[in-house]
N, C-alpha and C positions, 0 to 999 in steps of 0.2 A: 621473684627471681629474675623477669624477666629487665624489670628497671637496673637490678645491679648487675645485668649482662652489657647493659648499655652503658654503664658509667664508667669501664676500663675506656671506650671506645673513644666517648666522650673528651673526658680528659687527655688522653695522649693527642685528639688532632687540635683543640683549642692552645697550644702553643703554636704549634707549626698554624694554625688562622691566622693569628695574629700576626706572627712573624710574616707570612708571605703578605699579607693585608698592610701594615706599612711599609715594607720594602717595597711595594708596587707603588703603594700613594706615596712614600717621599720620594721614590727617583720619578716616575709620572708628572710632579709638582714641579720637579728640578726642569724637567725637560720640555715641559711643558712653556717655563717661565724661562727657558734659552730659545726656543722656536719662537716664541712673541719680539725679545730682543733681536734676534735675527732677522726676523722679518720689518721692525720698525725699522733698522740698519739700513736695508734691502730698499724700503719705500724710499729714505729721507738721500740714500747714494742715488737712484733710480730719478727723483726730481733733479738731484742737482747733473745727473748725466744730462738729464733733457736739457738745460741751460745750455750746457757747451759741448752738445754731441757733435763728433766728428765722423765715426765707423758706425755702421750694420751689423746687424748680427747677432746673433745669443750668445757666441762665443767671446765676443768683445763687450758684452755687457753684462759683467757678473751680477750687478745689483739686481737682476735680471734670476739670476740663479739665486742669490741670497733669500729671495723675499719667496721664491717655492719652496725653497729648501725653509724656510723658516711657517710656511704654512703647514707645510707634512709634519714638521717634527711637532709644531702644536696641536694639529688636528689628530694625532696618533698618540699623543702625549696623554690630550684633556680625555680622550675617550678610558683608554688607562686609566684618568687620574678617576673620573665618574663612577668609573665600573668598582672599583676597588674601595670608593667609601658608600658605594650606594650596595654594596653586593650583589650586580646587577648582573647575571649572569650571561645574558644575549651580549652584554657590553665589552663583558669579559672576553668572548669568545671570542668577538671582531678585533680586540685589542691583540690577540694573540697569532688569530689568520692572516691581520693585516703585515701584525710583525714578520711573519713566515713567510707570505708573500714579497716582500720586501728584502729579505734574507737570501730569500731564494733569485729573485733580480740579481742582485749583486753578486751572489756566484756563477749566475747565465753569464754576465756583463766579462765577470773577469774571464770565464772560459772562452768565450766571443772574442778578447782579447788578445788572449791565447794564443787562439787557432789563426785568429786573421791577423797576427800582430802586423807584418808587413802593409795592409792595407789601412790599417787602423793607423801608423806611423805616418802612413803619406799622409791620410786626413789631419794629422795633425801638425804635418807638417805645413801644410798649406797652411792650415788658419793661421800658424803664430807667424809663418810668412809675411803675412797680410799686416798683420800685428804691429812687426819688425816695420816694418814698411811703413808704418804710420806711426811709429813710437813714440817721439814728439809732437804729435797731433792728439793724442789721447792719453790723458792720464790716468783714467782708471787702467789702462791696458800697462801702463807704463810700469803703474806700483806693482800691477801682480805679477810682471815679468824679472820687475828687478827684486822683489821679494822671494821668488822662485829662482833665482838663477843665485842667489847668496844663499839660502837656507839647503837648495839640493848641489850646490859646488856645480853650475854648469852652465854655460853660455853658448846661445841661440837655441835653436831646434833640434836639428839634426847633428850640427856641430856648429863651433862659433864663426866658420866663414858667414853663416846664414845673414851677416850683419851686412852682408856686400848689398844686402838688396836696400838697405836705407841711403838715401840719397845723402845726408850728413856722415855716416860712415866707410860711404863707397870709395873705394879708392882711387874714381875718376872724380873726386872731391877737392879739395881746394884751399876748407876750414882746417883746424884744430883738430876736430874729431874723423877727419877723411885715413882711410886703411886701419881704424882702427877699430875697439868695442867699446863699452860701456865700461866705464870702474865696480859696475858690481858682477864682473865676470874675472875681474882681479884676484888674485889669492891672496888673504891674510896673512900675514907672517906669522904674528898674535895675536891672539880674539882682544877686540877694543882698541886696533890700532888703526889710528887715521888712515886712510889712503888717498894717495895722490888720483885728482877727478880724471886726470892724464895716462893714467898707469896702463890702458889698453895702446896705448899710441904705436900707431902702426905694427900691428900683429896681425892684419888679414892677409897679409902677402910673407908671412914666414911659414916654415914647417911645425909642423905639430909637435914633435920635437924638442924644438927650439925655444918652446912656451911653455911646457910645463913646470916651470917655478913662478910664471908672470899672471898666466891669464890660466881657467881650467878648458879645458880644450874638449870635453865630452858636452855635449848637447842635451838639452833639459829633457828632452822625453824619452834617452833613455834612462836617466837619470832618476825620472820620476818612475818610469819602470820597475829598473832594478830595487828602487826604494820598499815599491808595493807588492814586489816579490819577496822581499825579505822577509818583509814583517806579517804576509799572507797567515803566517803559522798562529801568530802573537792575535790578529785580530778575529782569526777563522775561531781559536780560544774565546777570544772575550764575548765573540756574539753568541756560541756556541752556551754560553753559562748562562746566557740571558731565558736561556728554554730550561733549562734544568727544574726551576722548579715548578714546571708547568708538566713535568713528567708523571705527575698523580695528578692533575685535571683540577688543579688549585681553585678553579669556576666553581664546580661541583663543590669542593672543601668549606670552600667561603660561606656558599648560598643555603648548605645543609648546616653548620656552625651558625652562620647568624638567626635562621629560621628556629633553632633549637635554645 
């Protein structure tokens, strides 16, 4: 009696083993094998920064950020990926505190954000300052500003006067591009349509006003703000489901199911 007291038990958790046991090992695999691509990315941009480095700084050297950000996601990934076909349950458990730990960062970070937006604004205003200021001296800094400033609709920092501080754009300039911005602070009329390289000419010296059909006139950080406010809901969900099925101690489920 005692063996067919255990075989209801049995059987109902060896679906749910399984089921959580490859969902762990194939997303672990997945993420595992986007953190190594990252980080080779990270390495081979990071030598050729060295080549023609011109700026300082961690903030001006993503490849810099790529190749940590691509060590975590592997080193968090593989321990997941191990834990889950070894049934290792110590493995398991660090796969899961580290994820929490990590979770839990990122909602300090945003609160921190939050609370000190105003101070966190100026920091960041300075850096892309600095940035501005050397735009044609650096092209790693170049692409991610103008990748950023067409993908979130917004030009400079604070707002797109912030272009006054580059010597090619200042409007005691002289060239082509003097009182003006960049063409990717232009507005599309229709996605896929050429734009003229010229299309900021002279708008540092108009009203704000005066430019909202030409150039976008709201500045990237708040830009990128308001973006990561929106979607706060959408991602707080997604990380959120990532613990769900760890709500019965899936460690424990694994290590007693394969053992048996």
């Amino acid at each position: 009696m005692g063996g067919g007291g255990e075989g209801p038990a049995w059987r109902d958790s060896l679906p749910y083993y399984y089921c959580v046991k490859f969902a762990l090992s194939a997303s672990s695999t997945l993420f595992s094998t986007a953190g190594l691509v990252i980080f080779c990315v990270g390495v081979y941009a990071e030598v050729e920064r060295q080549k023609h480095r011109t700026l300082e700084g961690l903030f001006l050297a993503p490849a810099v950020i790529l190749i940590l950000l691509g060590i975590t996601i592997f080193a968090v990934s593989f321990i997941g990926m191990v834990g889950s076909l070894r049934d290792n349950r110590t493995l398991l458990k660090t796969f899961f505190w580290v994820l929490l730990a990590i979770f839990i960062t990122e909602l300090l970070l945003l609160f921190v954000e939050i609370i000190f937006e105003k101070q966190m604004n100026a920091v960041f205003h300075s850096s892309i300052q600095d940035g501005i200021r050397h735009y044609y001296d650096d092209l790693d800094f170049k692409n991610i500003l103008d990748y950023v400033q067409q993908k979130f609709s917004c030009c400079g920092g604070d707002e797109f006067r912030d272009w006054h501080v580059n010597r090619y754009h200042s409007c005691n300039g002289s060239g082509p591009l003097a009182c003006g911005v960049p063409y990717t602070c232009c507005i599309r009329k229709a996605p896929g349509e050429v734009i003229n390289t010229l299309c900021g000419y002279r708008t540092l010296n108009q009203e704000r006003l005066e430019l909202v059909n030409t150039i976008h006139v709201r500045g990237c950080i708040h830009a990128v703000s308001f973006w990561f406010k929106d979607n706060f809901e959408a991602t707080l969900g997604i990380v959120c489901s990532l613990f769900l099925p760890w709500h019965a101690r899936p460690e424990e489920t694994m290590t007693e199911c394969s053992l048996r």
